[in-house]
N, CA, C and O atoms as CSV, one atom per row, in Angstrom:
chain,resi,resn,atom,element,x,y,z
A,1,UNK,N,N,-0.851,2.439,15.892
A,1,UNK,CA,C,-0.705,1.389,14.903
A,1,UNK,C,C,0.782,1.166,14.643
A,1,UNK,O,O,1.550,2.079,14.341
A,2,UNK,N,N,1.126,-0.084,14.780
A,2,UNK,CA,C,2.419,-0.427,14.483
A,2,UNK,C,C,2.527,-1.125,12.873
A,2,UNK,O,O,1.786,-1.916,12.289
A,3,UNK,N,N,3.821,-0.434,12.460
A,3,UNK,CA,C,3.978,-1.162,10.750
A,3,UNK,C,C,3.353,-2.555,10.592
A,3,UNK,O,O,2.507,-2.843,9.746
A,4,UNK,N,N,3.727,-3.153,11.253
A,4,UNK,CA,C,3.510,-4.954,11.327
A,4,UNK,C,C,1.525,-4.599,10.861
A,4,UNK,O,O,0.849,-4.988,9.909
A,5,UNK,N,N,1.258,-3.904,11.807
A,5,UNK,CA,C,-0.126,-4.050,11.655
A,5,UNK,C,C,-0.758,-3.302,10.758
A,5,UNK,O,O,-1.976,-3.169,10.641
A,6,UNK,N,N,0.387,-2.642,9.903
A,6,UNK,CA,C,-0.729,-1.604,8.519
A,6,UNK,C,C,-0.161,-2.822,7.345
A,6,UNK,O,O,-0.708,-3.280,6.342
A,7,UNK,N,N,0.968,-3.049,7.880
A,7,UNK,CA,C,1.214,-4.254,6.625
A,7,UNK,C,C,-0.102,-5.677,6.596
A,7,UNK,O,O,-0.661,-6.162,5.611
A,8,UNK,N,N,-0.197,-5.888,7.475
A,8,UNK,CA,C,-1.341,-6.907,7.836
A,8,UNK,C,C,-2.921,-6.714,7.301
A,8,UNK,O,O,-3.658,-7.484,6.685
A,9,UNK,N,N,-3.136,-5.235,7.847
A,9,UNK,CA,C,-4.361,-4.704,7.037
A,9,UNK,C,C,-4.553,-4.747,5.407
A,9,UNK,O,O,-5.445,-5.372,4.833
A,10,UNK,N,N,-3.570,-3.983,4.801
A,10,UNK,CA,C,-3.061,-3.766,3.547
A,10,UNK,C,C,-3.472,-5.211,2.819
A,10,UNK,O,O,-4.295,-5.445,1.934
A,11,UNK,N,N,-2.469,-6.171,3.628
A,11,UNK,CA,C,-2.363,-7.646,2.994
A,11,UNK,C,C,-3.711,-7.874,2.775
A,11,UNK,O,O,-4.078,-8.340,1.697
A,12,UNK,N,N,-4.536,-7.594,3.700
A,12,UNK,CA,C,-5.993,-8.709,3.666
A,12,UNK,C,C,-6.497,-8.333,2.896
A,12,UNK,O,O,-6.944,-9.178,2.121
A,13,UNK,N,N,-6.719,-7.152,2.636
A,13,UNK,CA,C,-7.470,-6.521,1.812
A,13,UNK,C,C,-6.592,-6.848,-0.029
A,13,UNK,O,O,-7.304,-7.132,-0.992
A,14,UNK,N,N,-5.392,-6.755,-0.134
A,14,UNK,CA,C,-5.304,-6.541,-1.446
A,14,UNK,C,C,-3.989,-7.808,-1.216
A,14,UNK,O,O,-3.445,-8.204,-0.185
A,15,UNK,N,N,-3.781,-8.233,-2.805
A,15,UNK,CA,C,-3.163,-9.311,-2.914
A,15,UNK,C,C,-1.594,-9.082,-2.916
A,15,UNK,O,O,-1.611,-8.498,-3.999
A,16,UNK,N,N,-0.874,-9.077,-2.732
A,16,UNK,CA,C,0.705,-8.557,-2.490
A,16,UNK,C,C,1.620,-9.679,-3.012
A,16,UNK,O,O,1.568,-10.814,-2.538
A,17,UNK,N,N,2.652,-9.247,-4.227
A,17,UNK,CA,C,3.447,-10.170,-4.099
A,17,UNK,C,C,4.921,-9.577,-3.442
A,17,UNK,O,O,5.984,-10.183,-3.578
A,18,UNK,N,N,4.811,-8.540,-2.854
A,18,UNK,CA,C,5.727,-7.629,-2.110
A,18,UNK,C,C,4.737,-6.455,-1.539
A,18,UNK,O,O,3.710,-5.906,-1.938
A,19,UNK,N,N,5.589,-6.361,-0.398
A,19,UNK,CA,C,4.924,-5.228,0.562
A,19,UNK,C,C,5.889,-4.949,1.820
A,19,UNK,O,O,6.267,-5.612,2.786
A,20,UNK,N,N,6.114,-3.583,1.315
A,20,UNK,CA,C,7.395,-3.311,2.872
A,20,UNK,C,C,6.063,-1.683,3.311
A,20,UNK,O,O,5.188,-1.100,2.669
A,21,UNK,N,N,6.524,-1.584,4.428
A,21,UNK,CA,C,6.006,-0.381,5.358
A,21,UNK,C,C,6.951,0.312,6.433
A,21,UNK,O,O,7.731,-0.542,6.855
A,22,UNK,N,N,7.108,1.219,6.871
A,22,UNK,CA,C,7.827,1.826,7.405
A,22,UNK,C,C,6.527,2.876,8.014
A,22,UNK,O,O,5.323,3.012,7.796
A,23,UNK,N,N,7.542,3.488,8.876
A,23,UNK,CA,C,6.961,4.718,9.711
A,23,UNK,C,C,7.088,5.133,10.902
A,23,UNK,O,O,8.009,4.575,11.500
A,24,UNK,N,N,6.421,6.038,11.595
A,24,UNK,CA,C,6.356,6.373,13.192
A,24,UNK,C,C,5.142,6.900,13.707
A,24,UNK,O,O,4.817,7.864,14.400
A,25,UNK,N,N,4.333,5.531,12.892
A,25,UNK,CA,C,2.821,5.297,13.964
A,25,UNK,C,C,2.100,6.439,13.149
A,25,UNK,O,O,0.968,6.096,12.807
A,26,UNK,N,N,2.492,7.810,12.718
A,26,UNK,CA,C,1.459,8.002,11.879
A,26,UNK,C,C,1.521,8.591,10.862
A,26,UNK,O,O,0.407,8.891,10.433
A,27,UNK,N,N,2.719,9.048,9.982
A,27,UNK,CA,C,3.063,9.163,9.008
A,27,UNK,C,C,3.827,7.742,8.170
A,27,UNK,O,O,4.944,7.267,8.374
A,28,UNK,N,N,3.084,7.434,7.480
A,28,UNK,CA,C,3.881,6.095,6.805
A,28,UNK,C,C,4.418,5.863,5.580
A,28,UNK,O,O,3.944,6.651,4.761
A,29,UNK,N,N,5.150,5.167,5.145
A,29,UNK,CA,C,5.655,4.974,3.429
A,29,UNK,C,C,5.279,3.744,3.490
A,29,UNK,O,O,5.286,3.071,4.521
A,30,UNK,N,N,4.856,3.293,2.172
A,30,UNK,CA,C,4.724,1.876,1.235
A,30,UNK,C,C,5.099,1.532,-0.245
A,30,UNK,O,O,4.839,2.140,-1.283
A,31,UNK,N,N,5.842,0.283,-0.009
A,31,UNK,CA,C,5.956,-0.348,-1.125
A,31,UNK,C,C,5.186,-1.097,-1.402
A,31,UNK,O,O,4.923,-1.882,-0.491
A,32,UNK,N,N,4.467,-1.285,-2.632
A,32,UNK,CA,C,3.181,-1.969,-2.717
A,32,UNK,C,C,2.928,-3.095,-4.230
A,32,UNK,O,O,2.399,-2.771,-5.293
A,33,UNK,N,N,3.370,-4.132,-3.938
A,33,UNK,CA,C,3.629,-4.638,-5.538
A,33,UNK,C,C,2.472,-5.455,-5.370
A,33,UNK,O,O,2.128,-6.056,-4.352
A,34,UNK,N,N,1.661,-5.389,-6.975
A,34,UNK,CA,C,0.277,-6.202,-6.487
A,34,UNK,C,C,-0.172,-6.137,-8.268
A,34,UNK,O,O,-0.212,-5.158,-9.012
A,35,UNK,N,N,-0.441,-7.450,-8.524
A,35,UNK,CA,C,-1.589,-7.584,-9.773
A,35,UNK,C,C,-2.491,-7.039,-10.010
A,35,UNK,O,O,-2.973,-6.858,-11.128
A,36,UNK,N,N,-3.013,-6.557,-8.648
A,36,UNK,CA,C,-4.121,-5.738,-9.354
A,36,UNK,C,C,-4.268,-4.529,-9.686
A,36,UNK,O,O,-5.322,-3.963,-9.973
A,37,UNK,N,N,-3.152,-4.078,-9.654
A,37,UNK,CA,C,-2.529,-2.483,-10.189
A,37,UNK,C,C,-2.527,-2.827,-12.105
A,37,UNK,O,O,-2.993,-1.986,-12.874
A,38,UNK,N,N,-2.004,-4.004,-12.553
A,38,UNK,CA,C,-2.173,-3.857,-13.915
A,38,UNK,C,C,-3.056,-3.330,-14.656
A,38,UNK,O,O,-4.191,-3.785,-14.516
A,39,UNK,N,N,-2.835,-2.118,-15.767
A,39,UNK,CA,C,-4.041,-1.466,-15.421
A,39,UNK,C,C,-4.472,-0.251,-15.252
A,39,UNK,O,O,-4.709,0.570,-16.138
A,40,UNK,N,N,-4.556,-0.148,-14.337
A,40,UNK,CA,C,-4.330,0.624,-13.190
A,40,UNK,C,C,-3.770,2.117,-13.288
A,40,UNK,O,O,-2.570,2.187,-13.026
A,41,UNK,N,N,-4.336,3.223,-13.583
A,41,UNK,CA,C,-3.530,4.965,-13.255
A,41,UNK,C,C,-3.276,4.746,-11.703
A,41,UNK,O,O,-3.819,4.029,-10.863
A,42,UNK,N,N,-1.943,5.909,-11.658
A,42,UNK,CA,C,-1.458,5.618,-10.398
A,42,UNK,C,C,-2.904,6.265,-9.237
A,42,UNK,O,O,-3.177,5.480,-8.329
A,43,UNK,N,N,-3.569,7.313,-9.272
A,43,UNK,CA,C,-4.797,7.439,-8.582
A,43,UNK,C,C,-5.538,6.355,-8.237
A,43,UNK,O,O,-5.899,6.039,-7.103
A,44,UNK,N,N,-5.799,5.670,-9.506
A,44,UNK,CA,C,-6.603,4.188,-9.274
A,44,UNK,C,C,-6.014,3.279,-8.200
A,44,UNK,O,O,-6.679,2.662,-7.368
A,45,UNK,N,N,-4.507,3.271,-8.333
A,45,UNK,CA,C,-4.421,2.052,-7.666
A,45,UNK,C,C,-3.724,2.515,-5.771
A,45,UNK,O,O,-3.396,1.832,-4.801
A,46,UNK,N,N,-3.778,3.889,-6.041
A,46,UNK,CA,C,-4.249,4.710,-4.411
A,46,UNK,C,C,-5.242,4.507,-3.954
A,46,UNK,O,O,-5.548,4.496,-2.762
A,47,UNK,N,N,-5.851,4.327,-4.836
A,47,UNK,CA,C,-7.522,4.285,-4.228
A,47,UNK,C,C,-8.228,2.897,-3.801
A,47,UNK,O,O,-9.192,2.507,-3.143
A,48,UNK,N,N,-7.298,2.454,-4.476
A,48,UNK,CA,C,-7.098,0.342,-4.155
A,48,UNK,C,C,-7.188,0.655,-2.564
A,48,UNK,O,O,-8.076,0.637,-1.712
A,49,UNK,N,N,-5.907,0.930,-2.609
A,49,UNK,CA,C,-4.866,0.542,-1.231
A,49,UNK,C,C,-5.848,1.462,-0.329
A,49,UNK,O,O,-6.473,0.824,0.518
A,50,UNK,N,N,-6.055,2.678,-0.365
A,50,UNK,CA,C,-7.418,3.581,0.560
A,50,UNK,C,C,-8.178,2.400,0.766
A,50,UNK,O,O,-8.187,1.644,1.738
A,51,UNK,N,N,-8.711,2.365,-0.129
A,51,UNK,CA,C,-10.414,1.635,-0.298
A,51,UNK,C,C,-9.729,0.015,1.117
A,51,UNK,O,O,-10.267,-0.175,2.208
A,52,UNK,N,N,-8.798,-0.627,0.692
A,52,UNK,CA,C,-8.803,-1.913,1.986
A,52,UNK,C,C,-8.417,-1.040,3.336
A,52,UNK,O,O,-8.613,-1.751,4.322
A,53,UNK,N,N,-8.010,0.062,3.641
A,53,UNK,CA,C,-7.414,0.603,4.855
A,53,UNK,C,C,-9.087,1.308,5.610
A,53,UNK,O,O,-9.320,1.347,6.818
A,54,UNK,N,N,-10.031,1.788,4.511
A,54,UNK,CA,C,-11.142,1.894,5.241
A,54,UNK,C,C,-11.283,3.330,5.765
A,54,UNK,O,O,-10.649,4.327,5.420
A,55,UNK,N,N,-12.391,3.194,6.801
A,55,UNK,CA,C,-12.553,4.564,7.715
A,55,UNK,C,C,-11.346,4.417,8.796
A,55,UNK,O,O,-11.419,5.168,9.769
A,56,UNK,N,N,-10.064,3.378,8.708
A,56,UNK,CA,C,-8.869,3.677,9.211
A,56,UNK,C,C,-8.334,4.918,9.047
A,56,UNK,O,O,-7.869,5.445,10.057
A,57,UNK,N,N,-8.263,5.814,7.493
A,57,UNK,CA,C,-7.742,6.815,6.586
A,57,UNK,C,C,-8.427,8.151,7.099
A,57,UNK,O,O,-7.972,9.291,7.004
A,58,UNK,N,N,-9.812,7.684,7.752
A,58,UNK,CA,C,-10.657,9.160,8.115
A,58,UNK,C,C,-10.556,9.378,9.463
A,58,UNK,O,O,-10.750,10.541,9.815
A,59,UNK,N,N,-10.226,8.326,10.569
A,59,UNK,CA,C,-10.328,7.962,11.867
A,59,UNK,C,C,-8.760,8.805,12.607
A,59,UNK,O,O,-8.496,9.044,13.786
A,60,UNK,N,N,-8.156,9.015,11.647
A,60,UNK,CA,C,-6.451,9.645,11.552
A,60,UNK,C,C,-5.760,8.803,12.007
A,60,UNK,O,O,-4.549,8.946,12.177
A,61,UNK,N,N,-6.527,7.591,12.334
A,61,UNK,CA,C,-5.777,5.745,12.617
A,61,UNK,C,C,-4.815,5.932,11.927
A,61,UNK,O,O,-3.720,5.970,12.489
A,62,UNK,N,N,-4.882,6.084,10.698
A,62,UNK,CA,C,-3.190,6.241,9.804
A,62,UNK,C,C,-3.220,7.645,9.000
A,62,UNK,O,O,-3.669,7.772,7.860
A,63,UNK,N,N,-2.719,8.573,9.712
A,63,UNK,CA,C,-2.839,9.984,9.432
A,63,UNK,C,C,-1.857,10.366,7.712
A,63,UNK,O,O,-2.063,11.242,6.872
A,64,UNK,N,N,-1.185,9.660,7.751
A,64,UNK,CA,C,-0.555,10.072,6.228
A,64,UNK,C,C,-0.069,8.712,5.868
A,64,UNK,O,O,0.348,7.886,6.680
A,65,UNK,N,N,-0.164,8.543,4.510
A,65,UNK,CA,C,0.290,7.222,4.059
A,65,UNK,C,C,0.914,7.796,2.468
A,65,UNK,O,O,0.353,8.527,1.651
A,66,UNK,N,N,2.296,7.141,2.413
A,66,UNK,CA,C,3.028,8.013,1.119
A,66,UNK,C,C,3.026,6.386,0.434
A,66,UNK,O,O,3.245,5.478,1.235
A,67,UNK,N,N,2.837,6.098,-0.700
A,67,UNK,CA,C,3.107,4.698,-1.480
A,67,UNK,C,C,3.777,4.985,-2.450
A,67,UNK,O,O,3.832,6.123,-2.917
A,68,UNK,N,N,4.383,3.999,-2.892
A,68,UNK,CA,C,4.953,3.709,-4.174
A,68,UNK,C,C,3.723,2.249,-4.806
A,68,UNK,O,O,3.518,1.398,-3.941
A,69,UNK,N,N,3.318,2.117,-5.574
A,69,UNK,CA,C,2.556,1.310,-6.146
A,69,UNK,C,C,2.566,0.592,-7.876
A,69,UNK,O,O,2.199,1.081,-8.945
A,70,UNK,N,N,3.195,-0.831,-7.509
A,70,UNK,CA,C,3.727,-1.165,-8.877
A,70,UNK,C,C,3.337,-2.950,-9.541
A,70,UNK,O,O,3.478,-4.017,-8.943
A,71,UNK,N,N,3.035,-2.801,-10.376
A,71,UNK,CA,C,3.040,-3.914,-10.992
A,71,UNK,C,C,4.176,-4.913,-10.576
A,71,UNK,O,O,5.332,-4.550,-10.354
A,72,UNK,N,N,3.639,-6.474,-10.475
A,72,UNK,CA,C,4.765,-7.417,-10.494
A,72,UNK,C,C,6.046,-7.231,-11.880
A,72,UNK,O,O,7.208,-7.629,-11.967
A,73,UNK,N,N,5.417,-6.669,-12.545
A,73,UNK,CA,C,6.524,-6.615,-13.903
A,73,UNK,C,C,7.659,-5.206,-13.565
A,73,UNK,O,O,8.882,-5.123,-13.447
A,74,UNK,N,N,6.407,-4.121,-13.483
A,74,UNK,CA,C,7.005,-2.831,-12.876
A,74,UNK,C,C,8.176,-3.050,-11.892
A,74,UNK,O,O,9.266,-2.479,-11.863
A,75,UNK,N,N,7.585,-4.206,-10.940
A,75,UNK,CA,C,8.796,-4.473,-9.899
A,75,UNK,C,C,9.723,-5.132,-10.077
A,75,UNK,O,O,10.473,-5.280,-9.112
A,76,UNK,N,N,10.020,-5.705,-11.183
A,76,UNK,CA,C,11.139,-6.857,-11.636
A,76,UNK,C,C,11.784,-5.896,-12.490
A,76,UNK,O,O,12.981,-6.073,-12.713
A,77,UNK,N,N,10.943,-4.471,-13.237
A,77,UNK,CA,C,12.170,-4.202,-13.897
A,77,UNK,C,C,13.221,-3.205,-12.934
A,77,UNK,O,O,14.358,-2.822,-13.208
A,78,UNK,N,N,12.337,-2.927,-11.629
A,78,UNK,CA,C,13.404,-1.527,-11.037
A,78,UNK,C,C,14.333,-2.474,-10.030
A,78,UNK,O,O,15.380,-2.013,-9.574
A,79,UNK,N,N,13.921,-3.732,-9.731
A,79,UNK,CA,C,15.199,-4.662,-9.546
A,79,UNK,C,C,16.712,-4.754,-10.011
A,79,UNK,O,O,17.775,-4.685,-9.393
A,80,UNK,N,N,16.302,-4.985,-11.698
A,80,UNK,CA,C,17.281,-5.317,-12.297
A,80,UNK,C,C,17.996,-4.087,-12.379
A,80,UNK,O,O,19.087,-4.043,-12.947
C-alpha cells in the first residue's frame, strides 16, 4: 500500500478537511482533521478512522497506523 492510497481509503470513508499520511508501506503516521471528531474521546475518534480502513487493519494491509486526530477548530488553533 502506497500513502496516496491509505490517504484515498481514509478519505472515502470519513470526511476530511485536512489529511496528510506518511510512511514505508507498513508502519504509518496521520494527520487527520475531520468534523466528525467533534465530540469525540480521542479512542472514539481512532475507532472512526479503524472502522473506514476495515479488515485492511486485521489483513496487516496496514500493519501500524500512528494518528494525530483533530477537530477543524482543534486544527486552526495549533496553526496559529
Amino acid at each position: 500500500m502506497t500513502a496516496d492510497e491509505l490517504k484515498t481509503l481514509i478519505a472515502a470513508g470519513l470526511p476530511c478537511e485536512h489529511l496528510e499520511v506518511e510512511g514505508d508501506g507498513r508502519h504509518w503516521y496521520a494527520v487527520i482533521v475531520s468534523k466528525q471528531f467533534e465530540g469525540k474521546r480521542l479512542i472514539q475518534r481512532h475507532q472512526r478512522v479503524y472502522a473506514t480502513l476495515g479488515s485492511r487493519m486485521h489483513s496487516d494491509e496496514v500493519h501500524a497506523l500512528s494518528m494525530k486526530t483533530l477537530t477543524p477548530t482543534e486544527w486552526s488553533d495549533t496553526a496559529a
